[in-house]
C-alpha positions as CSV (number, residue, x, y, z in Angstrom):
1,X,161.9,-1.4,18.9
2,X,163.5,1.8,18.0
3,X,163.1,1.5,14.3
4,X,158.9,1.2,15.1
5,X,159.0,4.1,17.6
6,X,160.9,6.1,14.9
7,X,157.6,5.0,12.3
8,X,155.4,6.5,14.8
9,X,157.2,9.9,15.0
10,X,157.7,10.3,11.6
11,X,153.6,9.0,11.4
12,X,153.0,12.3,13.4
13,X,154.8,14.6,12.0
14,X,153.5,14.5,8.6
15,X,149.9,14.9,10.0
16,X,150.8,18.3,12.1
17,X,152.4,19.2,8.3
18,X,149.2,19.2,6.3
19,X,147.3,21.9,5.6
20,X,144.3,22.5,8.5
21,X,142.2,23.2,5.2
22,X,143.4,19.6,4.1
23,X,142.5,18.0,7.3
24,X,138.7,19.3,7.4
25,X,137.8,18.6,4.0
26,X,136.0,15.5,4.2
27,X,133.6,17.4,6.9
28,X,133.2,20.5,5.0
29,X,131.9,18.2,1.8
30,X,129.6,16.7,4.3
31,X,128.4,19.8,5.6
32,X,128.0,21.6,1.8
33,X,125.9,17.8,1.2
34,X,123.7,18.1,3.8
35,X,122.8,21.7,2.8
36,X,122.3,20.8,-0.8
37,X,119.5,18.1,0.5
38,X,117.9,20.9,2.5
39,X,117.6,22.9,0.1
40,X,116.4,20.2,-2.4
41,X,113.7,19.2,-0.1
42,X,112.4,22.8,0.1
43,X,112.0,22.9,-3.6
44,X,109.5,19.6,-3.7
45,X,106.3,19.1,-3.8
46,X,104.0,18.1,-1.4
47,X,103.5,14.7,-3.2
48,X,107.3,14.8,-4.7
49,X,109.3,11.6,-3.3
50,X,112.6,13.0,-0.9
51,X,115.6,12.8,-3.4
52,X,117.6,9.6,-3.3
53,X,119.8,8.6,-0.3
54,X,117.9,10.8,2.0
55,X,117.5,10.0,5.6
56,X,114.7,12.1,6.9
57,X,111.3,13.0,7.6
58,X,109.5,14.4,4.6
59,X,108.4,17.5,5.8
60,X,104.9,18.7,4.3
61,X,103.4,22.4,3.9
62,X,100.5,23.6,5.3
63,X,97.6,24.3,2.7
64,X,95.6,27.3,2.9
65,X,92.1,27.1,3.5
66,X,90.5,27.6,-0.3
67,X,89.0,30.2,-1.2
68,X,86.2,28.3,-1.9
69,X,85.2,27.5,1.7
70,X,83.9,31.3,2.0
71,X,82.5,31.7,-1.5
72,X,80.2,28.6,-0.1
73,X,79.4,30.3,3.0
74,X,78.0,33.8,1.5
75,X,76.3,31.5,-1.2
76,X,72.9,32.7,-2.2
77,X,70.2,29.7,-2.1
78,X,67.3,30.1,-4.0
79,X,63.7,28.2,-3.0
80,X,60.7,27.8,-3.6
81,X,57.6,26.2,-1.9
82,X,53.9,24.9,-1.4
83,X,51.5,26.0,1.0
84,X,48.8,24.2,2.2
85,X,46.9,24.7,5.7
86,X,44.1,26.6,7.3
87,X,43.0,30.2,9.0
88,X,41.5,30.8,11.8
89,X,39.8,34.1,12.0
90,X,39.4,36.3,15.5
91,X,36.0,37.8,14.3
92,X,32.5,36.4,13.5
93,X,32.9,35.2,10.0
94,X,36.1,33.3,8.7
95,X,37.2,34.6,5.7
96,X,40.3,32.3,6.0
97,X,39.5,29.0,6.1
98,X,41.1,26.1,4.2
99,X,44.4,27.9,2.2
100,X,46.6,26.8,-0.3
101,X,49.3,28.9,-2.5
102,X,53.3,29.4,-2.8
103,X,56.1,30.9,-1.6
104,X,59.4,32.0,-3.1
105,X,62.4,33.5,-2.0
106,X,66.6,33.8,-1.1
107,X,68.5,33.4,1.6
108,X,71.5,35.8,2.0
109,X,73.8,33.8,5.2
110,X,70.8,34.5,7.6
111,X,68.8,36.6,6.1
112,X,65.5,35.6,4.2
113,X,63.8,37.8,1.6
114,X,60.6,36.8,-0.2
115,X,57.3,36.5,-1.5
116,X,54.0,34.4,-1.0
117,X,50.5,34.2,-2.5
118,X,47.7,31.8,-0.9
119,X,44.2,31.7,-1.5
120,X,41.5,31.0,1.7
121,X,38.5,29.5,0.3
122,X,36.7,31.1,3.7
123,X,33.4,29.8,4.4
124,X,30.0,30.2,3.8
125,X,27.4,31.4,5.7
126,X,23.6,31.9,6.0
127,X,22.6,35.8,6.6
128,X,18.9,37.1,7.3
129,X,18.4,40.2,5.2
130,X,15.5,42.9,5.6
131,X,13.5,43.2,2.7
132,X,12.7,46.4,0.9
133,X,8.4,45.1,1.8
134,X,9.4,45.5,6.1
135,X,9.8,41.4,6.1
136,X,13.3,39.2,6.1
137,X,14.8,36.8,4.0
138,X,17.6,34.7,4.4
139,X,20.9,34.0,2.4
140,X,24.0,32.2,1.8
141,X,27.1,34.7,1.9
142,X,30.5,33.1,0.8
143,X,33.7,34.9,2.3
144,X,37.0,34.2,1.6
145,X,40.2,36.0,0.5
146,X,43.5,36.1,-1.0
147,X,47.0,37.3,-0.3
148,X,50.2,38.6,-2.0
149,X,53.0,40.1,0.0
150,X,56.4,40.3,0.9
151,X,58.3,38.4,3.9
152,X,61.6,39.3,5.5
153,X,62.8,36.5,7.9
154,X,66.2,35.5,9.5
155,X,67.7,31.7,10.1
156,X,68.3,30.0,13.3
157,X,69.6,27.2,12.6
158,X,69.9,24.8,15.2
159,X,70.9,21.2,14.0
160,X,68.8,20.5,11.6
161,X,66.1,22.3,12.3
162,X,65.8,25.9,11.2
163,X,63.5,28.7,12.9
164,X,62.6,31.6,11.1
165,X,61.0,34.7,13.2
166,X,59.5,37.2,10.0
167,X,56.8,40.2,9.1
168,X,54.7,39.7,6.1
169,X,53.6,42.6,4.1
170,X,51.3,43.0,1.4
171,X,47.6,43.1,0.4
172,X,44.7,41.1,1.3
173,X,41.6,40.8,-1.1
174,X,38.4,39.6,1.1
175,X,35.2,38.8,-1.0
176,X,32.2,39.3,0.8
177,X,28.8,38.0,-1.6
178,X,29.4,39.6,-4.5
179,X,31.4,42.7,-3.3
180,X,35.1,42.4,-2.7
181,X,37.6,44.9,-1.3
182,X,41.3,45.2,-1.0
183,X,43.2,46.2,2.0
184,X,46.9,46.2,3.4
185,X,47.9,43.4,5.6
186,X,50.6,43.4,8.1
187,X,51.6,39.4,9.8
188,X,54.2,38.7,11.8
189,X,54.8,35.1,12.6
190,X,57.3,32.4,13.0
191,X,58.5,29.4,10.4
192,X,59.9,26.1,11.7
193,X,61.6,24.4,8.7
194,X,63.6,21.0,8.7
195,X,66.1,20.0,6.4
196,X,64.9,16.1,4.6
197,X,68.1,16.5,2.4
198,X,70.9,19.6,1.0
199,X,67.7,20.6,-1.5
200,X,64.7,19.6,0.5
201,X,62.8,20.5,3.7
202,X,59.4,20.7,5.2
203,X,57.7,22.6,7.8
204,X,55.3,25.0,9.7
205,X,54.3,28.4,9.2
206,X,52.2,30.6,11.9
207,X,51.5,33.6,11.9
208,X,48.9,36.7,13.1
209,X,47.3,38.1,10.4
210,X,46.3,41.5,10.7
211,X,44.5,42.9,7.5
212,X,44.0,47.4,7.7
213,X,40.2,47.4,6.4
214,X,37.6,50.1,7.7
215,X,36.0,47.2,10.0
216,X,39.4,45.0,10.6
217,X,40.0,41.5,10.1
218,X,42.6,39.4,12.4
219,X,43.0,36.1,12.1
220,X,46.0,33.2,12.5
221,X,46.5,30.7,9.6
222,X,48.6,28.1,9.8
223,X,50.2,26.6,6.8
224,X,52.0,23.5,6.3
225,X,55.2,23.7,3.8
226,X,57.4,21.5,1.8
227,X,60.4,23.4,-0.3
228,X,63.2,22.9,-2.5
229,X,66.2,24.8,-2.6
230,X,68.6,25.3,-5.5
């Protein structure tokens, strides 16, 4: 019995003799370990595999949004478009009529800057005319009229569905007989456009027409659309 207690004394004091340095190594290795796989993990990849042996989560960074995503936004989208529809005038003759023609432009975010040319075929008409003999004599007058201008707009889009309040300026050529005359035209009006696809849509365009001759011509044509954008 005494020789085992004197084992466990002698046990003892040998351990309070080592070196406190000695005593702690085994945790200080861990510790050093532990860093060295922290800072190991830092130094991957997002689609690196953890090192061997390790225990934890793989932690991954946090991509930027590209750059791309507001390169896209302020993207300038060209189009182009037919018009096809017809004019109602607000005066005795109609020199609007059934129209067709085409319209270009860009869109800058919003912002909508173009051009348009559509010809009205207009209609015809039978005028009495005084002779030079005191009698009368009656004849078939064609009106009708052309336009080429430029149109400023801006895009609400809502869903699918875009509307365009715009102003239309530009000049207006109305044949009369044989006598034709050209004249400034100013025409606010409204576009609804909806998107078929990324590159094609379809819509309606209305607007007033109001074309600056000596007698004045207002009308409203309404024009069907179908466009491409690139």
């Amino acid at each position: 019995m005494a020789s085992a207690q004197d084992d466990l004394d002698s046990l003892m004091q040998s351990d309070r003799e080592l070196d406190p340095e000695e005593r702690h190594e085994s945790t200080d290795d861990e510790d050093e370990e532990e860093l060295d796989e922290d800072e190991d993990l830092d130094q991957m990849g997002d689609d690196e595999a953890p090192p061997e042996g390790w225990q934890g989560e793989t932690i991954k960074k946090k991509k930027e949004p590209e750059e791309d995503d507001a390169e896209d936004a302020a993207e300038t989208a060209l189009s182009v478009a037919v018009l096809v529809g017809y004019g109602v005038s607000l005066e005795d003759v109609n020199p609007w009529g059934f129209g067709f023609g085409l319209r270009g432009g860009y869109n800058i975010d919003a912002f909508f800057v173009g051009g348009r040319f559509v010809f009205y075929i207009g209609e015809t008409v039978t005028e009495t005319r005084a002779s030079f003999s005191g009698g009368s004599s009656e004849e078939d007058v064609s009106h009708n009229l052309w336009e080429l201008g430029a149109e400023v707009g801006y895009d609400i889009a809502v869903d699918a569905v875009t509307i365009r309040p715009g102003l239309g300026l530009g000049l207006a050529s109305g044949s009369s007989g044989g006598s034709s005359e050209v004249n400034v035209y100013v025409a606010p009006g409204l576009s609804l456009l909806y998107g078929v696809s990324d590159s094609m849509y379809i819509g309606l365009d209305a607007r007033f027409q109001a074309i600056l001759s000596e007698f004045g011509a207002n009308g409203i044509p309404i024009l069907a659309t179908v466009g491409m954008k690139f």
